[in-house]
C-alpha positions, 0 to 999 in steps of 0.5 A: 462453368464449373471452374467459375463456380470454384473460383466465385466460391473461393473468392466468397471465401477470402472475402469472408475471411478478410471481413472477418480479419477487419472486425477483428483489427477493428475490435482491437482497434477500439480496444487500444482507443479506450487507452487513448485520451485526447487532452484539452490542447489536442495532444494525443496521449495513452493512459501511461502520459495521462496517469503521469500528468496527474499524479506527478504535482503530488509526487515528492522526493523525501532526503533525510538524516538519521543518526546511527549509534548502533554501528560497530565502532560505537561512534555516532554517525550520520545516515543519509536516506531517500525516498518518496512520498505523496501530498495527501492535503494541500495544507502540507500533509505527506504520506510516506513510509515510515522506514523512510523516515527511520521510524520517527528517529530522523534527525532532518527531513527534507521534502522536493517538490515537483516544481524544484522546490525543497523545505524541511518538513517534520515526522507528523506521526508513524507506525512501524508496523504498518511501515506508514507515516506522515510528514508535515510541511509548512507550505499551503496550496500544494496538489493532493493526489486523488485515492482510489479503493484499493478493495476494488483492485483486481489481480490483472489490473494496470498498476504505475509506479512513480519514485526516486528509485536509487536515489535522486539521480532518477528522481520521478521515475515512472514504471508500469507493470500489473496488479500481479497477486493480492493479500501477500505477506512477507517478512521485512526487518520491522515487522511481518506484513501482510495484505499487500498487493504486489505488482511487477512494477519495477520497485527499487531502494528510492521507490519507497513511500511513492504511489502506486496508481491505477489507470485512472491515476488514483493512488491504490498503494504506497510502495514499501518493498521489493523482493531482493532475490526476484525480479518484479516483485514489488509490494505496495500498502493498500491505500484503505489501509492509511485512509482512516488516519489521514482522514482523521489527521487533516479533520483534526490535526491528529490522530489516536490510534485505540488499543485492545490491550493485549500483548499477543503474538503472531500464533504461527510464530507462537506454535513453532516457538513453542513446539505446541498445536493448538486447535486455531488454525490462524489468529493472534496469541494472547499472551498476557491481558492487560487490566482495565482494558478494553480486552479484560472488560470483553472478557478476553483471557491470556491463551486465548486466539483472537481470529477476528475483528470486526469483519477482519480475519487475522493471521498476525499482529500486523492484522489485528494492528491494521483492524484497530485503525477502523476504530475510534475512542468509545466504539464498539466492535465483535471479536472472535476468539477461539478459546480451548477449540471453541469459538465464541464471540465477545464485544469490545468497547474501546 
């Protein structure tokens, strides 16, 4: 009786365990259902098929050709260039980097679509700063893609890359990876950028000016560059960033940047140039004011540290440039400076 007793006891035991064991493959189970999406002709899919699907119409190749009078040898040459970019109207607006179009210098560009088609397109507008620019083409009833808000991203969550990485041998190359950090800075040859996201997507020369998704296959980022001494570390613009100058060119046909009216100057860069300290402990280094300004009317004064705009702190120029393209002719907004280690609050109107 007694080693009946011990054997029911031990087969409780197992049973339990295996109950157990199946809740736990059944959670995990439903788990990797949520990634599973059945589409409208009964073809089972996972997230990566379904991001893919949706986002690749709007995905184009970029090839242009820039003119190169700064070699050695003083010749004129032709410069060849691949990228990507992502049709942000039907109309024929295309968002893109703006080193893929050589800041505005590129002589010929031209657009691939996904169906195969090409067509030479024109720099719209650009801003080496934010490395971001426009290309129009004359072509209608092209597939926007669809943005997300790059504010919700989260560190952990899934991010797909889609580009010409290494040129359009390997055009509309997909990779997947995470959101691996937020707000990173790094130093490229145009300009010191700051607020990226990164992500170990594989990001390579051909890749940029190409989204980066979300699960749901809105566009949170432009891929713009990759750290060269690591692998996966990938950067991306965040899409609010551009939001404001697309919306504002496929409304108008335009877009007018404002401006403060200051020559300034990263203040990190400013102390280690220097060899001073100041009391701020980040912001922008104002140089020099410009006269009948938005700036001179605030009361902004050279020496001055702006730290920030609106609800922007700044840490570099590439701040304080991002922050001005929330804001349009006549607006007003508060700026903080710090001024001899005191902070004050002073209006703008642009």
């Amino acid at each position: 009786m007694v080693v009946i007793a011990i054997i029911s006891s031990i087969l409780s035991s197992l049973l339990t365990i295996v109950v157990v064991n199946n809740n736990l493959l059944g959670e995990k189970s439903q788990q990797e259902s949520k990634k599973i999406v059945i589409d409208d002709d009964g073809k089972t899919q996972n997230i990566y098929h379904a991001v893919t699907e949706k986002a690749m119409p709007s995905v184009v190749g970029i090839t242009t050709t820039t003119i190169d009078r700064n070699n050695i040898f003083a010749i004129p040459t032709q410069a060849q260039g691949v990228g990507t970019g992502v049709i942000v109207d039907s109309n024929g607006y295309i968002l893109t980097n703006s080193h893929v179009v050589s800041d505005g210098q590129a002589t010929s560009v031209n657009v691939l679509f996904n169906d195969g088609t090409s067509t030479q397109g024109k720099v719209f507008w650009y801003d080496s700063q934010l490395d971001l620019a426009i290309v129009k083409v004359d072509k209608k009833g092209l597939t926007p893609a669809e943005f997300g808000d790059s504010d919700k991203v989260r560190t952990g969550d899934i991010s797909i890359a889609i580009g010409n990485p290494l040129g359009l041998d390997f055009q509309r190359s997909v990779t997947q990876g995470i959101i691996s950090g937020l707000d990173r800075t790094i130093t490229t040859e145009q300009a010191n950028m700051s607020g990226l996201m990164q992500t170990d997507a594989s990001i390579n020369s051909g890749n940029s000016g190409g989204p980066l998704l979300n699960q749901n296959g809105q566009v949170i980022g432009i891929n713009t560059a990759k750290a060269s001494q690591a692998e996966g570390l990938g950067f991306a613009i965040p899409i609010n960033t551009a939001k404001p100058i697309v919306e504002s060119i496929i409304k108008s046909g335009s877009f007018e940047k404002v401006t403060l009216g200051i020559k300034g100057v990263d203040l990190a860069t400013f102390e280690s140039s220097t060899g001073t300290d100041l009391p701020a402990k980040q912001g922008v280094y104002v140089a020099e004011v410009i006269n009948n300004t938005a700036a001179s009317k605030a009361g902004i004064k050279s020496g001055d540290v702006i730290v920030k705009v609106g609800d922007r702190d700044l840490a570099t120029m590439s701040d304080l440039n991002k922050a001005l393209y929330n804001y349009s002719s006549k607006d007003k907004v508060k700026i903080i400076i710090n001024r001899d280690g005191k902070e004050m609050t002073v209006e703008a109107q642009f």
